[in-house]
N, CA, C and O atoms as CSV, one atom per row, in Angstrom:
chain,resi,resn,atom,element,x,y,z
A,1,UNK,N,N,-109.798,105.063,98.052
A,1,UNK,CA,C,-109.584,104.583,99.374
A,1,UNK,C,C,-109.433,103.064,99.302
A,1,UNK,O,O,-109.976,102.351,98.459
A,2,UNK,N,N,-108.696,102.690,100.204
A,2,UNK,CA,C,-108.425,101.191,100.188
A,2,UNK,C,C,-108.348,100.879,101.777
A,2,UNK,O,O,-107.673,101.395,102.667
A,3,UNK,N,N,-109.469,99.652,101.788
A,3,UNK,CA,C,-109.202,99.346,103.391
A,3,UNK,C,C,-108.711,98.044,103.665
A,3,UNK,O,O,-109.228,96.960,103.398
A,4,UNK,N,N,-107.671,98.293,104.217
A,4,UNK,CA,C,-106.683,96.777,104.028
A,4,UNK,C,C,-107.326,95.543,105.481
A,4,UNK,O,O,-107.727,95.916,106.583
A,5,UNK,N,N,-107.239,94.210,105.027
A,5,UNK,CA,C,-107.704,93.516,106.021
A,5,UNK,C,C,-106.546,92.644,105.944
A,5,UNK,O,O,-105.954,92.181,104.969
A,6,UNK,N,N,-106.304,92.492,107.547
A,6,UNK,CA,C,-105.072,91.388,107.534
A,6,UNK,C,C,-105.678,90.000,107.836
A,6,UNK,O,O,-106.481,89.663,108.706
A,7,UNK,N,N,-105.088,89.322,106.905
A,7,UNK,CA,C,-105.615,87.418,107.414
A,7,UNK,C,C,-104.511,86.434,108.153
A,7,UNK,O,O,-103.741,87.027,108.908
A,8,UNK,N,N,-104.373,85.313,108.058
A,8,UNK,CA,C,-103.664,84.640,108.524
A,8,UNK,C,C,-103.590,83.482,107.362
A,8,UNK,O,O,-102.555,83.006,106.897
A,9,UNK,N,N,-104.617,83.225,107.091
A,9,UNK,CA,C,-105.182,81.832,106.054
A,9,UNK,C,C,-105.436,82.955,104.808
A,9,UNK,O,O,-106.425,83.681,104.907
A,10,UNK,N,N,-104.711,83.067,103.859
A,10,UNK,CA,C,-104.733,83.977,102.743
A,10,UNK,C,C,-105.728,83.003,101.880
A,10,UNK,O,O,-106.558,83.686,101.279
A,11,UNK,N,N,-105.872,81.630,101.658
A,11,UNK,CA,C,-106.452,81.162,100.875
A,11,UNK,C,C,-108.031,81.236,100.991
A,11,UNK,O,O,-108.870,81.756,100.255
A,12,UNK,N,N,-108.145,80.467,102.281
A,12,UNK,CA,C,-109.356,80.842,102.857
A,12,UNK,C,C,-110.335,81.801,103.052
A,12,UNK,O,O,-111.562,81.696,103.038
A,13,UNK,N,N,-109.380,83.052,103.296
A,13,UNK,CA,C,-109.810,84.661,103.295
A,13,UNK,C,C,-110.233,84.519,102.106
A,13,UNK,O,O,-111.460,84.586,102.029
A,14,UNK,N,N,-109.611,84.323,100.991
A,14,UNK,CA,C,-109.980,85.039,99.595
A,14,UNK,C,C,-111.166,84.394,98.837
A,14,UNK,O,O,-111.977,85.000,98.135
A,15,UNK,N,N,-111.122,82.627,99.178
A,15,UNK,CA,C,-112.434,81.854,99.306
A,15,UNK,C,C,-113.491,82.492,99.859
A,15,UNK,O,O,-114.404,82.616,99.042
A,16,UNK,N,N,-113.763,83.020,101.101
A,16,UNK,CA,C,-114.847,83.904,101.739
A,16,UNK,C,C,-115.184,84.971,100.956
A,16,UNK,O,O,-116.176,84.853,100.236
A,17,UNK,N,N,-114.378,86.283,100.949
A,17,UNK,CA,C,-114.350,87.041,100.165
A,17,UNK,C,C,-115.296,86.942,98.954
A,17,UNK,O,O,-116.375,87.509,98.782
A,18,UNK,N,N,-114.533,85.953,98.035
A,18,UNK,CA,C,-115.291,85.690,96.627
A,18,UNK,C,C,-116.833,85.255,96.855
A,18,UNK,O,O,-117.686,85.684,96.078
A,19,UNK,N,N,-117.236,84.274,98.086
A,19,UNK,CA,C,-118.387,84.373,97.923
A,19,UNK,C,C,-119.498,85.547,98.400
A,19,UNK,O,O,-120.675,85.735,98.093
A,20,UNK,N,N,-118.450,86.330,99.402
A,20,UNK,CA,C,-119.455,87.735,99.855
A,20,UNK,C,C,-119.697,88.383,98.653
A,20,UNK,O,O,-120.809,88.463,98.132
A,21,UNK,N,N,-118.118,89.096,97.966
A,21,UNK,CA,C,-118.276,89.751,96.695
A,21,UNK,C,C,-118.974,89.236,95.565
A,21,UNK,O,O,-119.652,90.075,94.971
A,22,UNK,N,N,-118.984,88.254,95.181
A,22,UNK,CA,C,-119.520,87.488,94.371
A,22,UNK,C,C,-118.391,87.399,92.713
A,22,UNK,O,O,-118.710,87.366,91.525
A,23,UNK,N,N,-117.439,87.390,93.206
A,23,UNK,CA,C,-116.402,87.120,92.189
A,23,UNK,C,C,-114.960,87.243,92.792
A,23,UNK,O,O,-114.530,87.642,93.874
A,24,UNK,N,N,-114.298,86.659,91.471
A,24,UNK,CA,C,-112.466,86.734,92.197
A,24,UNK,C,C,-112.166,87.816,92.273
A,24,UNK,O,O,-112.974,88.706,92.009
A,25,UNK,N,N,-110.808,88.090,92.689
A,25,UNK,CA,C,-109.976,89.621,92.873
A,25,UNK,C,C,-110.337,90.451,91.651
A,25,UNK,O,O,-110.999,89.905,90.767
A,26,UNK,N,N,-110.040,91.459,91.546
A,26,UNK,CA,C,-110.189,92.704,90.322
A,26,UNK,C,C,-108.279,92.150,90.290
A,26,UNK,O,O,-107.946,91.481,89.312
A,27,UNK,N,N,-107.685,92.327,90.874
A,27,UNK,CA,C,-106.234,92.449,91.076
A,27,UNK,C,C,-105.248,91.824,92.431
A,27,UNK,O,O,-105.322,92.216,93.595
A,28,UNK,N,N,-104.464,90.909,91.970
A,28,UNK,CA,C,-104.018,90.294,92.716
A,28,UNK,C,C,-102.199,90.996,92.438
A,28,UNK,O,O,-101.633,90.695,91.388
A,29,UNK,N,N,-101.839,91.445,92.956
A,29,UNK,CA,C,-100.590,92.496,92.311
A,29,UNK,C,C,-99.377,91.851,93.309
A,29,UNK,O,O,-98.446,92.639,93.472
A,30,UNK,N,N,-99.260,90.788,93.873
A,30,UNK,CA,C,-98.470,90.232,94.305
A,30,UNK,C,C,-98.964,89.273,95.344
A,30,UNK,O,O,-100.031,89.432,95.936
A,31,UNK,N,N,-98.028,88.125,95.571
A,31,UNK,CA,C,-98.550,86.944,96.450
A,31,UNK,C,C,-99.045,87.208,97.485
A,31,UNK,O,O,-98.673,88.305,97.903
A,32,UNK,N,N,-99.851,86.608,98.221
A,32,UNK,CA,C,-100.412,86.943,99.178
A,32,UNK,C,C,-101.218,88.558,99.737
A,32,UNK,O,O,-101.463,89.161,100.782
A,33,UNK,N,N,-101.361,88.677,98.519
A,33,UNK,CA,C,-102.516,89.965,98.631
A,33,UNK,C,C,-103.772,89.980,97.542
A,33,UNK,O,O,-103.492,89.612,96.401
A,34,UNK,N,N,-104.950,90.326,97.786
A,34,UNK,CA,C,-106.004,90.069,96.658
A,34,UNK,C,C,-106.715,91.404,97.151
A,34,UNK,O,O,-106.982,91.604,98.336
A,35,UNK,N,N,-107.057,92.500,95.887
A,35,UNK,CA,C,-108.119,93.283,95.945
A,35,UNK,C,C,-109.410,93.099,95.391
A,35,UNK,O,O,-109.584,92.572,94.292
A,36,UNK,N,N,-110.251,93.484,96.065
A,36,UNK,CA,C,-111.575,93.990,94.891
A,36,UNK,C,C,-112.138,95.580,94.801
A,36,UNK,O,O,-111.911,96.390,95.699
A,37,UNK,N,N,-112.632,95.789,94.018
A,37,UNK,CA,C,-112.979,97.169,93.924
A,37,UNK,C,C,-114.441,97.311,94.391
A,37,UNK,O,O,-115.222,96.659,93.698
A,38,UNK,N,N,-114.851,97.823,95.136
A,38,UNK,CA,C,-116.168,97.684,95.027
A,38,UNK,C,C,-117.038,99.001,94.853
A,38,UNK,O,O,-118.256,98.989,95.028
A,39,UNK,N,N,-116.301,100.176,94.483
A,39,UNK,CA,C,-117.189,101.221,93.879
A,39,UNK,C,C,-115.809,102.104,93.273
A,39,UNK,O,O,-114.609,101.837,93.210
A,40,UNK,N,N,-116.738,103.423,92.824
A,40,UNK,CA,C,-115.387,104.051,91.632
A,40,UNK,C,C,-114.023,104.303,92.487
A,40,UNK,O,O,-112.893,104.074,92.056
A,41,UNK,N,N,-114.316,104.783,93.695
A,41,UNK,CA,C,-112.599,105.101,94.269
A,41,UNK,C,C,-112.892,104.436,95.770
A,41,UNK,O,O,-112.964,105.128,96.785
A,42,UNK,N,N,-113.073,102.776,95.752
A,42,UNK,CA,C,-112.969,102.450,96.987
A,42,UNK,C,C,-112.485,100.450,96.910
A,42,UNK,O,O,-112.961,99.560,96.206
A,43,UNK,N,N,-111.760,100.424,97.605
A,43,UNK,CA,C,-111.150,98.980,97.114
A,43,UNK,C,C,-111.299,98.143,98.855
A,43,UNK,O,O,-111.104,98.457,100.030
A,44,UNK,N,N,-111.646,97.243,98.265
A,44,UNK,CA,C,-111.022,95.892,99.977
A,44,UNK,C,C,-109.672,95.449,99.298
A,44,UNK,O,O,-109.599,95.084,98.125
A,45,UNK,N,N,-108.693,95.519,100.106
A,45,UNK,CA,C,-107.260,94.497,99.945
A,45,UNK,C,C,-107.612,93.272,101.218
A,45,UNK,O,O,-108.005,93.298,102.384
A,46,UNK,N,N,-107.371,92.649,100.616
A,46,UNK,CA,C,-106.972,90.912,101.663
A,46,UNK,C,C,-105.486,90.732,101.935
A,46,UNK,O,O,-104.964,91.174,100.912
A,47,UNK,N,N,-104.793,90.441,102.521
A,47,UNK,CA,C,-103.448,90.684,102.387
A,47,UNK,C,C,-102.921,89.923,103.951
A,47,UNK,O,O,-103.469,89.987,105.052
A,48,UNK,N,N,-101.639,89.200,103.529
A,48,UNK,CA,C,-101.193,88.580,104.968
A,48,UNK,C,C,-100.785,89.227,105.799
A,48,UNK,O,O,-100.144,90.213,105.435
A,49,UNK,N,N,-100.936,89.018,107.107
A,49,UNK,CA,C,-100.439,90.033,108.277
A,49,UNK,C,C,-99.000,89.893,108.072
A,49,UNK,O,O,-98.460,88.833,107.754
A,50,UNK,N,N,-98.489,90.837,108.237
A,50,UNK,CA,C,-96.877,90.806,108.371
A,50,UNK,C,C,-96.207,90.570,109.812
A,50,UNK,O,O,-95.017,90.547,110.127
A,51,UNK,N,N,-97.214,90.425,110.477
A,51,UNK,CA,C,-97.202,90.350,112.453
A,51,UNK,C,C,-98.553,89.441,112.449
A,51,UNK,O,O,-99.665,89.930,112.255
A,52,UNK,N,N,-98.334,88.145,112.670
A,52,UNK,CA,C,-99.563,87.377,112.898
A,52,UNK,C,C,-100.552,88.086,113.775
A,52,UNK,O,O,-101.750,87.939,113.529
A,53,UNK,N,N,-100.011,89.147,115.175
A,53,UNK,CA,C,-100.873,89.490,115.618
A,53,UNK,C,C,-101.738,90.720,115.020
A,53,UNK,O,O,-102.371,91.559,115.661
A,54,UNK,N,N,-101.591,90.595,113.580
A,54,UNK,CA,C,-102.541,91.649,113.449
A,54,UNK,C,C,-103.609,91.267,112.594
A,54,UNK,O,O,-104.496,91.934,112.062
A,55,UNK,N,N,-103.258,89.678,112.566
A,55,UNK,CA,C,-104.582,89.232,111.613
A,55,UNK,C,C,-105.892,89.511,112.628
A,55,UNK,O,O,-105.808,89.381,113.850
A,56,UNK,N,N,-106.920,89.851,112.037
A,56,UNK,CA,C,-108.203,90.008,112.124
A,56,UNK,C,C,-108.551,91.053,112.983
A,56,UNK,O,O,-109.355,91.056,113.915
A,57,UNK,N,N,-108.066,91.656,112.685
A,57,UNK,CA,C,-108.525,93.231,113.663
A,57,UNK,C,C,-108.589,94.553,113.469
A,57,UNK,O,O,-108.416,95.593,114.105
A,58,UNK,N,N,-109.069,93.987,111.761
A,58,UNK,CA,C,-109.632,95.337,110.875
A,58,UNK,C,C,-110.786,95.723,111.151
A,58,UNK,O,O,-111.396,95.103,112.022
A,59,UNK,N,N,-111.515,97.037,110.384
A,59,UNK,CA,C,-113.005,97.113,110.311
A,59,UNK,C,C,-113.529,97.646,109.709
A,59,UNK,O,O,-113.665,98.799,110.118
A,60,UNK,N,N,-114.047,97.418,108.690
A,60,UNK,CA,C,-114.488,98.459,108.088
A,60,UNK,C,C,-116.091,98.639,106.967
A,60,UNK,O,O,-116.252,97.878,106.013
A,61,UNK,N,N,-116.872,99.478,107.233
A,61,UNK,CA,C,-117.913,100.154,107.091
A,61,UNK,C,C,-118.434,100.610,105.218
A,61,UNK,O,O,-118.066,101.505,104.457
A,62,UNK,N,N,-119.247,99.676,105.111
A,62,UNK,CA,C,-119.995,99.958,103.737
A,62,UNK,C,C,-120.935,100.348,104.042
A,62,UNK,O,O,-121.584,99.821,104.946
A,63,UNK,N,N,-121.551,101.999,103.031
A,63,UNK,CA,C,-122.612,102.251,102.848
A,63,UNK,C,C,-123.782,101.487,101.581
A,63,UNK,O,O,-123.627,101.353,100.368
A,64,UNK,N,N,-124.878,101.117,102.430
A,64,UNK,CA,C,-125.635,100.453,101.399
A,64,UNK,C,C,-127.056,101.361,101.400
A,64,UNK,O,O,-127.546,102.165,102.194
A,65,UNK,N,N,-127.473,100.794,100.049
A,65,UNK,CA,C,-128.950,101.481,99.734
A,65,UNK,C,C,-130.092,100.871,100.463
A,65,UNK,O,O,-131.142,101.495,100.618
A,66,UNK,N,N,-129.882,99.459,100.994
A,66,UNK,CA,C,-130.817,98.279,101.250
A,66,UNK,C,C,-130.392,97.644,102.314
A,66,UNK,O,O,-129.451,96.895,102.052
A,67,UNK,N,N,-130.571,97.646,102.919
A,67,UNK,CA,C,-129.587,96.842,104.127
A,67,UNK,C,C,-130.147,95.653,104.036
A,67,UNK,O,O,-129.428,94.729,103.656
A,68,UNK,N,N,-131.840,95.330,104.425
A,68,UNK,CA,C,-132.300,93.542,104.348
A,68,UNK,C,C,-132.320,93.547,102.822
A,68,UNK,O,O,-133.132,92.708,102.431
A,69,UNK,N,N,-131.812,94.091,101.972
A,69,UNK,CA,C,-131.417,93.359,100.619
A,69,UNK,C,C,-130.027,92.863,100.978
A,69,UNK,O,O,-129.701,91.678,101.045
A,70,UNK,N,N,-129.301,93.841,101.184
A,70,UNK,CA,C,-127.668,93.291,101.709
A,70,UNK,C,C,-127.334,91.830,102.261
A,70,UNK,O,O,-126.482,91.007,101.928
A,71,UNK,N,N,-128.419,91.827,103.315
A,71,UNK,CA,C,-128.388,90.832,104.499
A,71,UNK,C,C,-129.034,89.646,103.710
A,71,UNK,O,O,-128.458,88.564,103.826
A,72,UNK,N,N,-130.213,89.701,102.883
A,72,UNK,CA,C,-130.538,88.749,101.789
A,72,UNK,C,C,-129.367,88.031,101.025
A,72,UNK,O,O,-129.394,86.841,100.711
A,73,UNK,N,N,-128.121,89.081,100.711
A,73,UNK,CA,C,-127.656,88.308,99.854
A,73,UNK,C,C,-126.206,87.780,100.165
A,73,UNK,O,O,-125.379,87.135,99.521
A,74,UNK,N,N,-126.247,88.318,101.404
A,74,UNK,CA,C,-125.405,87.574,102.360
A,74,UNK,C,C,-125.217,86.298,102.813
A,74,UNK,O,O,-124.196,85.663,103.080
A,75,UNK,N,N,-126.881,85.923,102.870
A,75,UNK,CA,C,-127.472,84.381,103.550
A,75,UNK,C,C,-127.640,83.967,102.603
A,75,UNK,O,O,-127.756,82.778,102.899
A,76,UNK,N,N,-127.791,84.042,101.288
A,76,UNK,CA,C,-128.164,83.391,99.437
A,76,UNK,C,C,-126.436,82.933,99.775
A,76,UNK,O,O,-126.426,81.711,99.628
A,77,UNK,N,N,-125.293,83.303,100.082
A,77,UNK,CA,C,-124.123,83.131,99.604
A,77,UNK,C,C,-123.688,82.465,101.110
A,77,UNK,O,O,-122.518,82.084,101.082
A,78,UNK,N,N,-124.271,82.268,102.243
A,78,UNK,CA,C,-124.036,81.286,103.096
A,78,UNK,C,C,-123.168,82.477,104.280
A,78,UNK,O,O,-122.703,81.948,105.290
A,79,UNK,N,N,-123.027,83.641,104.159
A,79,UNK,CA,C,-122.293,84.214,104.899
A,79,UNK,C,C,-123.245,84.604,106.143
A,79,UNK,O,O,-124.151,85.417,105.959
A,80,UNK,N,N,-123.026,83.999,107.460
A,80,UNK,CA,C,-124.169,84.569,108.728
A,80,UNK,C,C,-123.647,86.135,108.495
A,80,UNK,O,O,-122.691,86.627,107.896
A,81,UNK,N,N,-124.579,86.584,109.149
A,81,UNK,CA,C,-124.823,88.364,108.748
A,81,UNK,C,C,-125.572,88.671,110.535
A,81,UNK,O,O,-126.349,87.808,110.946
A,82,UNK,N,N,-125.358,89.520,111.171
A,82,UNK,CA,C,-126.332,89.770,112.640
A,82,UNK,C,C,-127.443,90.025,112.165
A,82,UNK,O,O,-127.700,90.158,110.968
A,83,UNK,N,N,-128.453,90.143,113.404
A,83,UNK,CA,C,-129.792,90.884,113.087
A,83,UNK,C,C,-129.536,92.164,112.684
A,83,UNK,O,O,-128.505,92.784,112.947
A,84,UNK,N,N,-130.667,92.653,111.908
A,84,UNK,CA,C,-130.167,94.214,111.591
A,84,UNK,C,C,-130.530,95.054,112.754
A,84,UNK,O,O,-131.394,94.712,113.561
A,85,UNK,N,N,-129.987,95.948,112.815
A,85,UNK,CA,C,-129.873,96.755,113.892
A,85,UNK,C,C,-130.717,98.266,113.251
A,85,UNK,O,O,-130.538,98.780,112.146
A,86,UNK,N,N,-131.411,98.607,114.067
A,86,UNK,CA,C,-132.478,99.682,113.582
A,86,UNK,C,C,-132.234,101.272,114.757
A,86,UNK,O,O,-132.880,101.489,115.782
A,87,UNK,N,N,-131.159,102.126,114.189
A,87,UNK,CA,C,-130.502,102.935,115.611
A,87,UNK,C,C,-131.343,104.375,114.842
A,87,UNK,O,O,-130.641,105.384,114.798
A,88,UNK,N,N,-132.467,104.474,114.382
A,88,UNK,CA,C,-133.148,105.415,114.438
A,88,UNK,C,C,-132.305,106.069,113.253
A,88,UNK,O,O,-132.990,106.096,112.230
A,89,UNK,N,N,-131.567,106.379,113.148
A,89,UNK,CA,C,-130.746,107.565,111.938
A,89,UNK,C,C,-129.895,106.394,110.717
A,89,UNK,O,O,-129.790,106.596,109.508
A,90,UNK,N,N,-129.521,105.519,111.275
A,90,UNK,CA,C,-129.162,103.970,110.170
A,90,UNK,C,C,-129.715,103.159,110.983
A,90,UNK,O,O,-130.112,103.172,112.148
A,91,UNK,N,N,-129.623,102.008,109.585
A,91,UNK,CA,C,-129.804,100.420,109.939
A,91,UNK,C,C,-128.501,100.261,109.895
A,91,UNK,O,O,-127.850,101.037,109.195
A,92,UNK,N,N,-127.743,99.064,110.747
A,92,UNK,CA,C,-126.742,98.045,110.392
A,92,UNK,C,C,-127.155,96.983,110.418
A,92,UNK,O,O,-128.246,96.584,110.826
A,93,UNK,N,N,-126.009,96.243,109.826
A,93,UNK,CA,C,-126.232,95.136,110.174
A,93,UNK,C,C,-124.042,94.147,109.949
A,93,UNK,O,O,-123.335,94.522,109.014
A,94,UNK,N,N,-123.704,93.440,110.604
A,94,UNK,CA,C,-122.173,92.912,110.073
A,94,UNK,C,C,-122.132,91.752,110.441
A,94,UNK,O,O,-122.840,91.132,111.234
A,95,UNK,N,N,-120.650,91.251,109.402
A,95,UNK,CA,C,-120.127,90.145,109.637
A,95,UNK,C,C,-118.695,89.863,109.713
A,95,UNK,O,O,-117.884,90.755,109.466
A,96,UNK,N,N,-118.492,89.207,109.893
A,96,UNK,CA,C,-116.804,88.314,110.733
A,96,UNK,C,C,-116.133,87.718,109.492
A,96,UNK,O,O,-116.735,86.726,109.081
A,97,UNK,N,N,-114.995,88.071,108.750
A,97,UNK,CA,C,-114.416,87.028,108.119
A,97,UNK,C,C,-113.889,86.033,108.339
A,97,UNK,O,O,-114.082,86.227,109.540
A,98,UNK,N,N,-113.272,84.908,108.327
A,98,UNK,CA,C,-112.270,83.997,108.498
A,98,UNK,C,C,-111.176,84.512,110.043
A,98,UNK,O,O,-111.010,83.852,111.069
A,99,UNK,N,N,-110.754,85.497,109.794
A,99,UNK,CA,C,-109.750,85.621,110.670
A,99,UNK,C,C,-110.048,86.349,111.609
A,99,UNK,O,O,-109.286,86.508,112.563
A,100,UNK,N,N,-111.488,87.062,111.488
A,100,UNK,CA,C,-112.199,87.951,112.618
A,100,UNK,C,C,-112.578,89.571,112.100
A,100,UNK,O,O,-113.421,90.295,112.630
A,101,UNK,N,N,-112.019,89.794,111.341
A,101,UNK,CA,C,-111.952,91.075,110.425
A,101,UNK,C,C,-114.045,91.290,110.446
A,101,UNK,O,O,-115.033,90.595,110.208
A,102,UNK,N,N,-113.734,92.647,110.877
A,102,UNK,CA,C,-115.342,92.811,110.386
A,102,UNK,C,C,-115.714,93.670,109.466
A,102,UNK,O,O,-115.030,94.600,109.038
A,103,UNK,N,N,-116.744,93.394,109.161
A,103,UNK,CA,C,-117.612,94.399,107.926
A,103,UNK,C,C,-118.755,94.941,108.461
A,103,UNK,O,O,-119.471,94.194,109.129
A,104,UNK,N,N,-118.996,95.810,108.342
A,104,UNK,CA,C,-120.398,96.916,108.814
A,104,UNK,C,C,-121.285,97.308,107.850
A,104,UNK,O,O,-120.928,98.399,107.407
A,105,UNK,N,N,-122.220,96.931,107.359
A,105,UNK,CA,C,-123.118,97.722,106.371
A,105,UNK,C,C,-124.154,98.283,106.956
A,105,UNK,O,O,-124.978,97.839,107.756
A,106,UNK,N,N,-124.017,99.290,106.472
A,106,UNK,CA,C,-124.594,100.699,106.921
A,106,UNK,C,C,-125.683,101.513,105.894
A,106,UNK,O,O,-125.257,102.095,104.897
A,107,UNK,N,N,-127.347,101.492,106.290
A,107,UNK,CA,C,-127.869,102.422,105.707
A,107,UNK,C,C,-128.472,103.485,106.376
A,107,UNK,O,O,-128.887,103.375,107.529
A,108,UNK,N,N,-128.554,104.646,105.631
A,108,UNK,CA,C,-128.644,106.211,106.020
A,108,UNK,C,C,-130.715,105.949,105.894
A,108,UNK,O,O,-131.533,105.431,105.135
A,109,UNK,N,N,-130.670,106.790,107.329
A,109,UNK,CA,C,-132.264,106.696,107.375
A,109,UNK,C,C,-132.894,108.267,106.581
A,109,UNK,O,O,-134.105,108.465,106.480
């Protein structure tokens, strides 16, 4: 699975990125697009909107084991993160990239 996020500021995006992920692309397979992999069959693409209006109005949902570990290492890398959210069956907790794009991390109660 691959969940594509559209930016506007490709440089910037991928600056953010690297410090959430904590490294550069796995694969950058043409200009203005950068992946990372972040488990066996699941990838983030960064990639320029092809319609400015569609920068930042992705969304998409990681399952984690730890959520205030997550959120720990979110704020170690400078990224604001919300309060975690405690909905009885998961925790969340997300954040905003550069262009508005959000991320959801999600643990199973």
């Amino acid at each position: 699975m691959v969940s594509v996020l559209h930016v506007s500021d490709f440089d910037g995006a991928v600056e953010w990125y690297v410090r959430w992920i904590g490294r550069k692309p796995d694969v950058t397979p043409d200009e203005g697009i950068a992946e990372w992999q972040l488990a066996d069959n699941a990838w983030i693409q960064v990639s320029v909107a092809p319609d400015p209006s569609l920068a930042g109005k992705s969304f998409v949902v990681c399952g984690v084991r730890n959520i205030e570990a997550q959120r720990d290492v979110l704020q170690d890398a400078g990224i604001p993160a919300s309060e975690i959210q405690d909905l009885g069956f998961i925790k969340l907790a997300q954040i905003s990239d550069p262009a508005g794009n959000t991320v959801m991390f999600v643990q199973e109660m």
